[in-house]
DRENVO-741605 format. One line per 4 residues: number of its first residue (from 0); their letters; for each residue x, y, z of N, C-alpha, C, O. Coordinates in steps of 0.02 Angstrom, whole numbers. Example, Ala and Ser with C-alpha at 12.3 -4.5 7.8 and 13.67 -1.06 7.14 Angstrom:
2
0> AS> 660 -284 390 615 -225 390 660 -165 390 712 -166 423 ~ 642 -112 354 684 -53 357 645 2 394 670 57 402 $
This chain:
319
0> XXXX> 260 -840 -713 201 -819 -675 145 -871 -683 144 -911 -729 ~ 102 -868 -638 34 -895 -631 -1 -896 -671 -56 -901 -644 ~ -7 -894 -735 -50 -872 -784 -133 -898 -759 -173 -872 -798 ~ -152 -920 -730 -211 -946 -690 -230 -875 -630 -283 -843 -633 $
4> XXXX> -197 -867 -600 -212 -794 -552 -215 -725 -599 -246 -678 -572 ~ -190 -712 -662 -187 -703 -725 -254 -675 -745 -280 -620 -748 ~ -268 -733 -755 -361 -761 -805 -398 -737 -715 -430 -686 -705 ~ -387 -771 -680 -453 -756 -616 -447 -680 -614 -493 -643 -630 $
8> XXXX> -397 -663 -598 -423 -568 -588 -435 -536 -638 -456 -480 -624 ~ -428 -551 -726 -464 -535 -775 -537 -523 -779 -569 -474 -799 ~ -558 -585 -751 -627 -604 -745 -668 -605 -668 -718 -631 -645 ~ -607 -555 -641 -667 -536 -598 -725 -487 -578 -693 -435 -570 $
12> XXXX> -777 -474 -568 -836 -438 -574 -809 -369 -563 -831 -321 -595 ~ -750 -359 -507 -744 -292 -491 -719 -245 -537 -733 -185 -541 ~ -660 -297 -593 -604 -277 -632 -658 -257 -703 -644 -208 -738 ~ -709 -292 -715 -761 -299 -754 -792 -236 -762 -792 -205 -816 $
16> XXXX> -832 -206 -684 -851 -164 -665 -825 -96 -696 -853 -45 -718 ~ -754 -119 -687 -719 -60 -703 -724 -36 -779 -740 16 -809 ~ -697 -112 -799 -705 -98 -886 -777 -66 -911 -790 -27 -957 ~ -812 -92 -872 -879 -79 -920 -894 18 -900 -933 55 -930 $
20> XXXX> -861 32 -857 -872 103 -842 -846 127 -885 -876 163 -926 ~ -745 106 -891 -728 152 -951 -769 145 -1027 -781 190 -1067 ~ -788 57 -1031 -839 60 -1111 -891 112 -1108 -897 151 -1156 ~ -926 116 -1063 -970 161 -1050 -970 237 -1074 -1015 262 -1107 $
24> XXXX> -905 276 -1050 -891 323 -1092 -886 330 -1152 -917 374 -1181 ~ -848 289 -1182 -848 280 -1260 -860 268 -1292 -833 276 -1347 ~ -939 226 -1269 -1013 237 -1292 -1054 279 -1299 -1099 280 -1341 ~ -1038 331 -1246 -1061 387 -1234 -1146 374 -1209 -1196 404 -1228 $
28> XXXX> -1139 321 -1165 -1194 314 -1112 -1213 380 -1049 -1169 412 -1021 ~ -1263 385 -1041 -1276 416 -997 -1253 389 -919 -1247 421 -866 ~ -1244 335 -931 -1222 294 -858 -1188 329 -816 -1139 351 -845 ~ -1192 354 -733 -1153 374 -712 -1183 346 -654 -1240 324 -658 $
32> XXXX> -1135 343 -576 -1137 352 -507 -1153 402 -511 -1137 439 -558 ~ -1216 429 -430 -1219 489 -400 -1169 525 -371 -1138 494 -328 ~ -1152 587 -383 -1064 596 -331 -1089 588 -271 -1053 548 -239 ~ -1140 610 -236 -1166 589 -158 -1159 503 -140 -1144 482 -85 $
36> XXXX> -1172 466 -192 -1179 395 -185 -1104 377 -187 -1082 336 -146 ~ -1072 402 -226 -1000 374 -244 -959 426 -189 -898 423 -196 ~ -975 458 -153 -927 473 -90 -958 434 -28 -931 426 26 ~ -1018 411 -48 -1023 373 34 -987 292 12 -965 255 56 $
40> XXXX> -984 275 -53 -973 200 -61 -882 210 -16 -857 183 33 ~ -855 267 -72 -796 273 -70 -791 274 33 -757 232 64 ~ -819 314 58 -797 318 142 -814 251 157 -769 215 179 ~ -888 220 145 -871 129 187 -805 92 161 -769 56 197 $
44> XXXX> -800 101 116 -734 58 85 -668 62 139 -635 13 156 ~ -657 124 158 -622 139 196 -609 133 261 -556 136 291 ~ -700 120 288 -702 127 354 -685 59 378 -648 41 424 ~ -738 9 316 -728 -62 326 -658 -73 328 -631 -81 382 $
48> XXXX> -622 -73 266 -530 -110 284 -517 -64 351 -485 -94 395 ~ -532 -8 364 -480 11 436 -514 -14 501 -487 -7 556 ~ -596 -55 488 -617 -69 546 -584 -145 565 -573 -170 620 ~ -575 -170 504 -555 -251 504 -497 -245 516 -475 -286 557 $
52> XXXX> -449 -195 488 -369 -214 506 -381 -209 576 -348 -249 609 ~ -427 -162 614 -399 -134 669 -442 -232 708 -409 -245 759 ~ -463 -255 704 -481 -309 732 -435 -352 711 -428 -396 754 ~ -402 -360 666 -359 -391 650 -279 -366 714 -250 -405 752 $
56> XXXX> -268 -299 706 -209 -291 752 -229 -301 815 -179 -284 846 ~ -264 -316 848 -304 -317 907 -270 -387 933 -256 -401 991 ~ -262 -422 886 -246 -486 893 -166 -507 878 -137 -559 891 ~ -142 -450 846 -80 -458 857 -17 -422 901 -19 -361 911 $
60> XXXX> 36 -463 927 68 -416 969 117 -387 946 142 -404 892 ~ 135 -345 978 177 -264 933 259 -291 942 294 -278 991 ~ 282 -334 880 372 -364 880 396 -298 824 368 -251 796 ~ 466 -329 827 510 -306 813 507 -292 728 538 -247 699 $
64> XXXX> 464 -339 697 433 -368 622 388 -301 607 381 -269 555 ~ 365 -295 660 293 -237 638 325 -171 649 297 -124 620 ~ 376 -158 683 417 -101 699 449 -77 619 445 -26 584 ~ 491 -159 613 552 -144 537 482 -106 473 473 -55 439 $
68> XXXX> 452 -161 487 391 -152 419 362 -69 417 369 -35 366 ~ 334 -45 473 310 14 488 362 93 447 347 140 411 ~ 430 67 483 485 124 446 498 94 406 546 126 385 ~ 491 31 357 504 37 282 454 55 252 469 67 194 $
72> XXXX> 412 60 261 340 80 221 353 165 252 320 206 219 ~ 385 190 294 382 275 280 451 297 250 466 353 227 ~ 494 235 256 546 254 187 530 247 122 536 290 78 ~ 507 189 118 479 194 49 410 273 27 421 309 -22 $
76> XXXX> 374 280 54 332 356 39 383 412 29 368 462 -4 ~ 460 405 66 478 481 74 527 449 2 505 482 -45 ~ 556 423 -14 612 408 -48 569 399 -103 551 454 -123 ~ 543 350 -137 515 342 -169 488 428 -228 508 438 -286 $
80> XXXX> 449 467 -194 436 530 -231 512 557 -246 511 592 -297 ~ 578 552 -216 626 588 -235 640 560 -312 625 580 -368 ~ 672 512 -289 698 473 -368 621 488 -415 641 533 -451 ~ 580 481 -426 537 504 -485 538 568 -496 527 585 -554 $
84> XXXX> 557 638 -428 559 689 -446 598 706 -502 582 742 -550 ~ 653 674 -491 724 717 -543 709 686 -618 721 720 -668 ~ 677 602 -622 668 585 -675 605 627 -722 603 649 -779 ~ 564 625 -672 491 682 -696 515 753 -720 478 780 -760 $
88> XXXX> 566 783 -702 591 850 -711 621 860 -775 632 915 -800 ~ 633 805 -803 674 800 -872 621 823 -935 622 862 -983 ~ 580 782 -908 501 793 -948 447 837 -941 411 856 -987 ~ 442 859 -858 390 904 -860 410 954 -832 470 953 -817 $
92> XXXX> 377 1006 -816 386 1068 -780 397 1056 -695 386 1006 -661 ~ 420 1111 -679 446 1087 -604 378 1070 -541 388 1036 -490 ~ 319 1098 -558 275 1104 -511 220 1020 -533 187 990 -492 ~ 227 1003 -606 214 953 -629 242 897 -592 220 865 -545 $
96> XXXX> 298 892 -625 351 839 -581 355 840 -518 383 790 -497 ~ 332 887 -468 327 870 -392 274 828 -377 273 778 -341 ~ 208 868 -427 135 835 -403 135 759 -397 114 723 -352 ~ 174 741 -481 159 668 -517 210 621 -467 197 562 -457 $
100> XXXX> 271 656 -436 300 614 -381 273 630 -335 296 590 -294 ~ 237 661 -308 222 645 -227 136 588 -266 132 535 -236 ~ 86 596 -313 53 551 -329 97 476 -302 91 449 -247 ~ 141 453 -359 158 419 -340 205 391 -297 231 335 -294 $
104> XXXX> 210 445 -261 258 408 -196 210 408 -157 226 378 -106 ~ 144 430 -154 94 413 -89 68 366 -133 87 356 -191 ~ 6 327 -88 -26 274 -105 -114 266 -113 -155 308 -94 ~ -121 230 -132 -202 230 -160 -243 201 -125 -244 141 -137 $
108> XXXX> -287 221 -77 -325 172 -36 -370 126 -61 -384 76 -26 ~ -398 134 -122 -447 81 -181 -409 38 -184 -424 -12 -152 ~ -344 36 -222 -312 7 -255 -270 -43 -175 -243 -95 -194 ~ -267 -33 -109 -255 -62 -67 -313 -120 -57 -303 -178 -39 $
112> XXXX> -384 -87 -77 -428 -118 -29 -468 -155 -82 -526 -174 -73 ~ -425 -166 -150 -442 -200 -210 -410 -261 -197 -433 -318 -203 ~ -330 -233 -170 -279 -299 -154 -304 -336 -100 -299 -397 -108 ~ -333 -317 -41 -353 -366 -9 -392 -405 -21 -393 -462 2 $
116> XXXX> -442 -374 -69 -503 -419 -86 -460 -483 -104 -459 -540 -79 ~ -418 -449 -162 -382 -510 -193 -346 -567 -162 -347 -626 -181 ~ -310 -537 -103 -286 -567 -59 -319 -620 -41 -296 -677 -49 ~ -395 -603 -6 -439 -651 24 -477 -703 -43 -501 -758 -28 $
120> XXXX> -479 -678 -111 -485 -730 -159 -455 -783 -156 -483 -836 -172 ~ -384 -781 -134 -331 -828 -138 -306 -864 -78 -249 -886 -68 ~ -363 -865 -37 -366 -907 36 -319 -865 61 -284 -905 91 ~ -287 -797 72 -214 -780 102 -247 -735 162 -305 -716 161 $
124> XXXX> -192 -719 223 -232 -662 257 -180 -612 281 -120 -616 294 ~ -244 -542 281 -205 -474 279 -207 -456 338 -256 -451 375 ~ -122 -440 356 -119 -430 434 -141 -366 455 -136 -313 425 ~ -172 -378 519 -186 -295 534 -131 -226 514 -147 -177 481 $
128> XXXX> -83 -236 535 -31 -183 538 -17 -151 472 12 -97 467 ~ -41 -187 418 -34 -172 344 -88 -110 342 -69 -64 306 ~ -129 -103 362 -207 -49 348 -146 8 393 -137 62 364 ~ -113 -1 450 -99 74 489 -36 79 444 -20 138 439 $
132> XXXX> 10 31 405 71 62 366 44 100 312 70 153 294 ~ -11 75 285 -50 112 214 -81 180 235 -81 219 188 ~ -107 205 293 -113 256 324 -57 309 343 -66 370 337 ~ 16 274 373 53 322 366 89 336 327 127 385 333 $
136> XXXX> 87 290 265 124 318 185 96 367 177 132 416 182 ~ 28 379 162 -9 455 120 37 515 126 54 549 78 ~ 55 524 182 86 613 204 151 613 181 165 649 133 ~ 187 583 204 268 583 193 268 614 119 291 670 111 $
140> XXXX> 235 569 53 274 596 12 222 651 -6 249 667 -59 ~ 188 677 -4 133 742 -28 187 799 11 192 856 -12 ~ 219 780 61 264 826 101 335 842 54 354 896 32 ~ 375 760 45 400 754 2 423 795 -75 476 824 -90 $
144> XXXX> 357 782 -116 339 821 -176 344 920 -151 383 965 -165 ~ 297 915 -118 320 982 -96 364 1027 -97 370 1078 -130 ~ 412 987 -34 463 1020 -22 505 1024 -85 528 1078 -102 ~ 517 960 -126 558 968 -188 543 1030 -230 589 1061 -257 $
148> XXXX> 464 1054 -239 444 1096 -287 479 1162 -248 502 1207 -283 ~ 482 1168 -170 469 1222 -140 553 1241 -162 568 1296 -185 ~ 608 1180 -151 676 1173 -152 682 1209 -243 718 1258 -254 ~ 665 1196 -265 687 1188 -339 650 1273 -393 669 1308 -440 $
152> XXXX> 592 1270 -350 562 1336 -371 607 1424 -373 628 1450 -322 ~ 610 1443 -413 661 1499 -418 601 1549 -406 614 1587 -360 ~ 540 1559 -434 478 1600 -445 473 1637 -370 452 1695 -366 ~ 492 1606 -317 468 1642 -249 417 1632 -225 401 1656 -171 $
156> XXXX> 367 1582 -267 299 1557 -244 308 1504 -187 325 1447 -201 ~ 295 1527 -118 313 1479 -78 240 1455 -49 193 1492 -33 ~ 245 1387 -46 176 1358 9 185 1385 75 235 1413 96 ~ 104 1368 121 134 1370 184 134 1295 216 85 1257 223 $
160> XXXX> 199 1285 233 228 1220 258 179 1188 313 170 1127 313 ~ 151 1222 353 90 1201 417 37 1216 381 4 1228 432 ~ -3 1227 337 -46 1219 305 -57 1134 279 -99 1089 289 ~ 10 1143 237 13 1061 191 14 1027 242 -40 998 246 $
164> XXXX> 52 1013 292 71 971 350 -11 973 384 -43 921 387 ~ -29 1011 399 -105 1004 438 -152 970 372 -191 925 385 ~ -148 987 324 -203 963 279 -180 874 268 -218 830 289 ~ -118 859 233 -105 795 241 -104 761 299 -100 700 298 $
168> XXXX> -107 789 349 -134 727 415 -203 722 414 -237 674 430 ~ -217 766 398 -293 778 425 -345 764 358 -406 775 364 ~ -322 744 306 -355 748 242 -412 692 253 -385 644 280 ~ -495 676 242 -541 622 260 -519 562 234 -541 515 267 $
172> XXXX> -483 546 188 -456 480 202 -406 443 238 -404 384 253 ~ -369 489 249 -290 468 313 -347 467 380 -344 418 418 ~ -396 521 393 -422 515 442 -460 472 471 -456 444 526 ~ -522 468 402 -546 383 443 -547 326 454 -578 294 497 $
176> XXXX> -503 305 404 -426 223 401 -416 240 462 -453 210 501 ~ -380 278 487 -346 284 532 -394 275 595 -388 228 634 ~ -444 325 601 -489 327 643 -517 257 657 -515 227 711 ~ -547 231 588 -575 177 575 -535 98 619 -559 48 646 $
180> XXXX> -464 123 608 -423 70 618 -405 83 708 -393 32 739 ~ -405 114 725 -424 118 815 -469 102 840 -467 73 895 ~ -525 118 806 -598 89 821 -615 8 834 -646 -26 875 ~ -573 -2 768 -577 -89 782 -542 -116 808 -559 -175 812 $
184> XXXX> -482 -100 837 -415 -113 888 -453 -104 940 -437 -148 979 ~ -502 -66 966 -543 -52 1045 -580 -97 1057 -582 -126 1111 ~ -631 -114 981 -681 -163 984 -673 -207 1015 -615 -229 1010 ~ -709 -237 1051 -737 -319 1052 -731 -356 1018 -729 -335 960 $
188> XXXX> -724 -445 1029 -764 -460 946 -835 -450 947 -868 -436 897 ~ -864 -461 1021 -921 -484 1030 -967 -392 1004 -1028 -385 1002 ~ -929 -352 992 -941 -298 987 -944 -279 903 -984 -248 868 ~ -881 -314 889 -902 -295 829 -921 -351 779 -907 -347 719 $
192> XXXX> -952 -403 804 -984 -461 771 -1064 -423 739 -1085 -448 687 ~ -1111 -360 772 -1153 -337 779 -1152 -294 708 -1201 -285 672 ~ -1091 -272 699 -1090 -225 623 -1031 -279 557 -1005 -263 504 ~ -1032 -324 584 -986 -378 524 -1026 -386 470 -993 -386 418 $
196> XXXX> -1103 -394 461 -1136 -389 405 -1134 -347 371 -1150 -356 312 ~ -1108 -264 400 -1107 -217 366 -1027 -227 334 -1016 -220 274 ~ -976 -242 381 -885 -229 341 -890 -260 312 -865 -242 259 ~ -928 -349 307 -890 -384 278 -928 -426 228 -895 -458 188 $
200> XXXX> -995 -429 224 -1036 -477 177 -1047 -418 123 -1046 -429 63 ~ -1059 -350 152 -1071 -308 92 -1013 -292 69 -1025 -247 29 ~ -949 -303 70 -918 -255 53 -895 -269 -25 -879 -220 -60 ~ -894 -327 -50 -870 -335 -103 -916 -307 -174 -890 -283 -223 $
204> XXXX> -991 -318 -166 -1047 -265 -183 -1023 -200 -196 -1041 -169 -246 ~ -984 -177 -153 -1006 -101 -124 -920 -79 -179 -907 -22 -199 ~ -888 -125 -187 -830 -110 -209 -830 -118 -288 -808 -80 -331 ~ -858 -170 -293 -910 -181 -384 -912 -108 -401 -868 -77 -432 $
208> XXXX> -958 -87 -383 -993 -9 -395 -964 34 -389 -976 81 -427 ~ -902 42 -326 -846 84 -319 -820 84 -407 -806 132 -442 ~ -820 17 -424 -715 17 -463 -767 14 -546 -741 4 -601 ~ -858 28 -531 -894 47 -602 -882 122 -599 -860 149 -649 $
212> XXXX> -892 153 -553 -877 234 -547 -805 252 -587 -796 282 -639 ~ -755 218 -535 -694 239 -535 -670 226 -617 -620 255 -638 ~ -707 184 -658 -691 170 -718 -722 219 -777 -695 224 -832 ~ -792 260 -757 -813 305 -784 -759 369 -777 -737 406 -820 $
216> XXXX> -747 366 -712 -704 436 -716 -650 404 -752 -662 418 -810 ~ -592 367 -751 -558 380 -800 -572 371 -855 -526 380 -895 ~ -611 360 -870 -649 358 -956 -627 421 -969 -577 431 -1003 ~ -663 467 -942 -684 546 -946 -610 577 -951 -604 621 -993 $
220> XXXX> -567 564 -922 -504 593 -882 -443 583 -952 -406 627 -975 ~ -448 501 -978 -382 488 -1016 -383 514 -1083 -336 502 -1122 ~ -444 556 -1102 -404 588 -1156 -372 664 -1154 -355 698 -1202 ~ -369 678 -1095 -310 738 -1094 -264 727 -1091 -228 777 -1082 $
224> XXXX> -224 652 -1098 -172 627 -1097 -146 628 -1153 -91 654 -1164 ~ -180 604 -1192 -166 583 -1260 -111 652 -1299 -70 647 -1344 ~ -138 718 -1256 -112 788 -1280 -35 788 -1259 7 820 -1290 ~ -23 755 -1210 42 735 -1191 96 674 -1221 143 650 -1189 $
228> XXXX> 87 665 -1255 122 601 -1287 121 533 -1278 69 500 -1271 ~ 191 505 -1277 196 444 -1250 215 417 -1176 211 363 -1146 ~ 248 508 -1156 277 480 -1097 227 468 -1035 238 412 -1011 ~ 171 504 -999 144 506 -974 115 420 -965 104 396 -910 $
232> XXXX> 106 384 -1022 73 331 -1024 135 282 -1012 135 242 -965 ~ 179 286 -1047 254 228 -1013 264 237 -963 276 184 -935 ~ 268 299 -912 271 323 -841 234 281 -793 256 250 -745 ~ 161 286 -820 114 274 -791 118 166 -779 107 133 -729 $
236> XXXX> 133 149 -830 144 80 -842 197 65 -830 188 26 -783 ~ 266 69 -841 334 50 -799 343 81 -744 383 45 -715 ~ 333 120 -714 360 131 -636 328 110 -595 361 99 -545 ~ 249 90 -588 226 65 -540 243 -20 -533 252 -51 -480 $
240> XXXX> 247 -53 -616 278 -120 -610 345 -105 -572 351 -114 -512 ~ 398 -79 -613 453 -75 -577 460 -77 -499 500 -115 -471 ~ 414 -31 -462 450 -29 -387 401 -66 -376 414 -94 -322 ~ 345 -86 -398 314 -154 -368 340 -204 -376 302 -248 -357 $
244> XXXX> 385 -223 -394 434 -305 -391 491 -297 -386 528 -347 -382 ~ 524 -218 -384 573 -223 -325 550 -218 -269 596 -238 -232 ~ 494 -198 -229 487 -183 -146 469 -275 -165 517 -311 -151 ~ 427 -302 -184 414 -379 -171 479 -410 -150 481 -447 -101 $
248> XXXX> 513 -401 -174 599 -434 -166 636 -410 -121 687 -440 -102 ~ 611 -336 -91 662 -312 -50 635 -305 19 672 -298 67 ~ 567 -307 24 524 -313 88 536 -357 114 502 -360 166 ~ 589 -425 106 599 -493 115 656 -483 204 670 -519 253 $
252> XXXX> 669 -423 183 713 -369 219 698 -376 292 728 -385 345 ~ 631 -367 267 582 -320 365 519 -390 356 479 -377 401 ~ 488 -471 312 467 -503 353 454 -530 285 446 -500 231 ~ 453 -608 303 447 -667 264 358 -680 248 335 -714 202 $
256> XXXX> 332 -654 284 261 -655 275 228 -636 196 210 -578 192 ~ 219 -670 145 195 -673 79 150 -628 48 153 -610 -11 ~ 94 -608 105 39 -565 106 51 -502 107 31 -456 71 ~ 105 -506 176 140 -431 201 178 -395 123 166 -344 91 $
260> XXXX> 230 -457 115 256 -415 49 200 -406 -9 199 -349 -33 ~ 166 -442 -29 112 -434 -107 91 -357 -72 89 -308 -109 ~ 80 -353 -23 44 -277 9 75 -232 -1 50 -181 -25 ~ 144 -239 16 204 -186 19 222 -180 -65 241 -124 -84 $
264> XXXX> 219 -212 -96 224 -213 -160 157 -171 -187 168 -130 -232 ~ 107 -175 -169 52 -139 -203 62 -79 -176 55 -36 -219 ~ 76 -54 -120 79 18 -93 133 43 -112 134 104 -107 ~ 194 11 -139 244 51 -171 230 43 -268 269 60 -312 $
268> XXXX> 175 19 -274 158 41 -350 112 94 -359 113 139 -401 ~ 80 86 -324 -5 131 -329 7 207 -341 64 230 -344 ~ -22 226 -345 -23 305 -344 -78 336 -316 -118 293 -299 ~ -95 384 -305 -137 412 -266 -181 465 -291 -160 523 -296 $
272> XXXX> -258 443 -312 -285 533 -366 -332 531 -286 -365 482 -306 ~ -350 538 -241 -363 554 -196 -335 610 -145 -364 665 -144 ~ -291 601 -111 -277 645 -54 -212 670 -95 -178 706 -60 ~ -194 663 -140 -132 716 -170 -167 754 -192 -168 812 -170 $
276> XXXX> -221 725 -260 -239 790 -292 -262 824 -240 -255 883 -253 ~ -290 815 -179 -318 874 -146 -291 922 -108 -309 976 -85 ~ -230 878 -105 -179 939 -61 -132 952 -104 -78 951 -76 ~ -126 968 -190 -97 979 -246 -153 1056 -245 -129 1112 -257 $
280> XXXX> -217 1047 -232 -244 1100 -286 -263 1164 -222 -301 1212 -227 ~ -212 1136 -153 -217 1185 -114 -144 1227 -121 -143 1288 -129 ~ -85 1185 -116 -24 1197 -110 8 1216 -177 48 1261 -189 ~ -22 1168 -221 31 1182 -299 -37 1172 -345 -66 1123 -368 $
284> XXXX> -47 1257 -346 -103 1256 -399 -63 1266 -452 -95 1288 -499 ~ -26 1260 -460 34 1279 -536 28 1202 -574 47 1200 -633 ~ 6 1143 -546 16 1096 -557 -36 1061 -612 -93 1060 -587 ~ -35 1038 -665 -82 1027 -675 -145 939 -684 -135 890 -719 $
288> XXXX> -193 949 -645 -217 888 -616 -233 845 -688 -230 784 -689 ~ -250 886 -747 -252 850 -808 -198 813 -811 -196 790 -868 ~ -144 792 -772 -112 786 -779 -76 705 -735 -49 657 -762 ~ -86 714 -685 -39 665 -621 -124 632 -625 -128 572 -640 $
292> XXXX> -190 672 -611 -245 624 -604 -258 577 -653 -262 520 -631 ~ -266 583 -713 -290 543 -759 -224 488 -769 -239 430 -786 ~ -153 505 -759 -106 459 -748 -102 408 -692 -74 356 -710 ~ -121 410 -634 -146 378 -569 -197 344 -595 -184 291 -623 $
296> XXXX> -270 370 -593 -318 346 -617 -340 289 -674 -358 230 -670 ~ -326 348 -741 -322 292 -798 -288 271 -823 -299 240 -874 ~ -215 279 -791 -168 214 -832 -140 154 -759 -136 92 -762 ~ -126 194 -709 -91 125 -663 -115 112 -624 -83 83 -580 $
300> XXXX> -188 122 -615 -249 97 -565 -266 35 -602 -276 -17 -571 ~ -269 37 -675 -278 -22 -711 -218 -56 -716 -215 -104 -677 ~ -184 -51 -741 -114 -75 -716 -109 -121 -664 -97 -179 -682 ~ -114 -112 -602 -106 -132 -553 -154 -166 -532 -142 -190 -477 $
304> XXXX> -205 -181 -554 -290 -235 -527 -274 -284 -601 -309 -334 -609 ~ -222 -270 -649 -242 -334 -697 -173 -357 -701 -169 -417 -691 ~ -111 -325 -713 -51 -378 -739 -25 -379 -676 -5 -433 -653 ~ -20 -287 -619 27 -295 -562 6 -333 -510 60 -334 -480 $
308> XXXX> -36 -372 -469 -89 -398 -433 -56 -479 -418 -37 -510 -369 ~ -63 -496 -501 -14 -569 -512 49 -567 -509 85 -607 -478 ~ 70 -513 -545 147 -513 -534 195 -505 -480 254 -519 -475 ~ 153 -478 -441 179 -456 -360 185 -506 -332 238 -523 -305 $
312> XXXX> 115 -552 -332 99 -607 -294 151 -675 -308 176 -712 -265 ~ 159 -679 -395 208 -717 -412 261 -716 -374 281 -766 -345 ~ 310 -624 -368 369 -627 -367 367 -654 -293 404 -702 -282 ~ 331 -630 -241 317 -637 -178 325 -711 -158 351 -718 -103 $
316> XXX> 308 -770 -189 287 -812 -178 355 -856 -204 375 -909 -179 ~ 388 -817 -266 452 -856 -282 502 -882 -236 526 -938 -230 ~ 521 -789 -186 573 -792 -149 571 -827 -72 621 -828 -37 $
């Protein structure tokens, strides 16, 4: 590996940001984000990557490359939560092990829109079509997890299936990526040259402060882990490496593009404390969020912005 791409995302302000949130807790600083402030940072973050991809796809035309890529990125969301189900089941309870696989078989929109930053650190560029594949991973596996718990549950506690299905399409982050990312596919440039000061000179600011938040909360979050042993934390640290440098190697599949795979590699590591836990604490309140959140959060959110980031990019760049 790069040991140089290594040291740069160590030392970068955002990754920093982060640390100093979790030091923060365990200082026991008063320091915190407003939750009003830290849900509007969190929605520009979102709106920006889905306004840029969508200016970005605007410019590209719809082949056969963007087709393959599109259904491996919703194979990977649906498949992906299975194989962790049965391994998660060994260890946890059945409604546990659905949550923590559909977490990580969906994907993390921070942790996407961390990678691009990174991306664009490293002179590389992120194709539009990557922001609408990261949009239609979320559902598949929250559906996924589900159904396994619904399959496997003896208790008789059944979800309602058009409930979950309406809430995971419709959940505010699938919605305004998505939204976001049509918006800028319509645009102009000359149209959207007028709000580029807002997507694109602020955004790395705006993401600083995001990933100081996001580091307070898991401050707060990882010691209910600790009540769980060792496994939760090896979980959390080998599986997202793992299928992040096998999809790097196997995305080679559906397009030679370097960027495309480091991407596809981060969306098949990430995990998701966003739109699972929220359609977890509608569908599988049996589940517990002490649980899949602070594992997402504070172990392979970090994970993945410091060793997986390089390593992806390495393997990506080998083949």
């Amino acid at each position: 590996m790069n040991f140089t791409l290594l040291i740069d995302n160590l030392t970068n302000p955002a990754l920093l940001f982060f640390v100093l949130g979790i030091a923060a807790v365990y200082l026991r600083s008063d320091l915190e984000i407003p939750p009003n402030s830290s849900k509007f940072i969190s929605l520009y973050l979102l709106f920006a990557i889905g306004f840029k991809g969508g200016q970005e796809l605007s410019h590209e035309a719809f082949t056969p490359e963007i087709l393959m890529s599109m259904l491996f990125g919703l194979s990977l969301a649906t498949l992906v939560p299975v194989y962790l189900f049965f391994i998660l089941k060994r260890k946890f309870n059945l409604h546990d092990a659905g949550a923590v696989a559909a977490a990580y078989g969906s994907v993390s929109a921070v942790t996407f829109v961390t990678a691009a930053s990174y991306l664009e650190m490293q002179g590389m560029h992120l194709s539009g079509h990557m922001v609408a594949i990261m949009a239609l991973m979320e559902s598949p596996a929250i559906i996924a997890g589900l159904v396994l718990i619904s399959l496997y549950d003896k208790s008789g506690d059944a979800f309602s299936k058009r409930r979950v299905l309406h809430h995971s399409l419709t959940n505010g982050s699938v919605l305004l990526i998505l939204g976001s990312l049509v918006i800028g596919y319509l645009a102009s440039a000359e149209q959207a040259q007028g709000i580029k000061p807002f997507t694109n000179d602020l955004f790395k600011g705006f993401l600083a402060i995001f990933l100081l938040d996001m580091g307070i909360v898991s401050g707060r979050k990882l010691g209910s882990l600790f009540r769980e042993g060792w496994f939760p934390f090896a979980f959390g640290v080998v599986v997202p490496l793992f299928n992040g440098a096998i999809v790097a190697i196997a995305s080679a599949a559906v397009t030679n593009d370097v960027a495309n795979r480091f991407m596809f590699a981060i969306l098949a590591a990430s995990a998701s404390y966003i739109a699972v836990p929220a359609a977890m604490k509608i569908a599988a309140p049996k589940a517990n969020p002490g649980l899949y959140l602070p594992m997402a959060l504070g172990v392979t959110f970090p994970v993945n912005i410091t060793i997986g980031m390089p390593l992806y990019l390495f393997i990506a760049q080998s083949l």
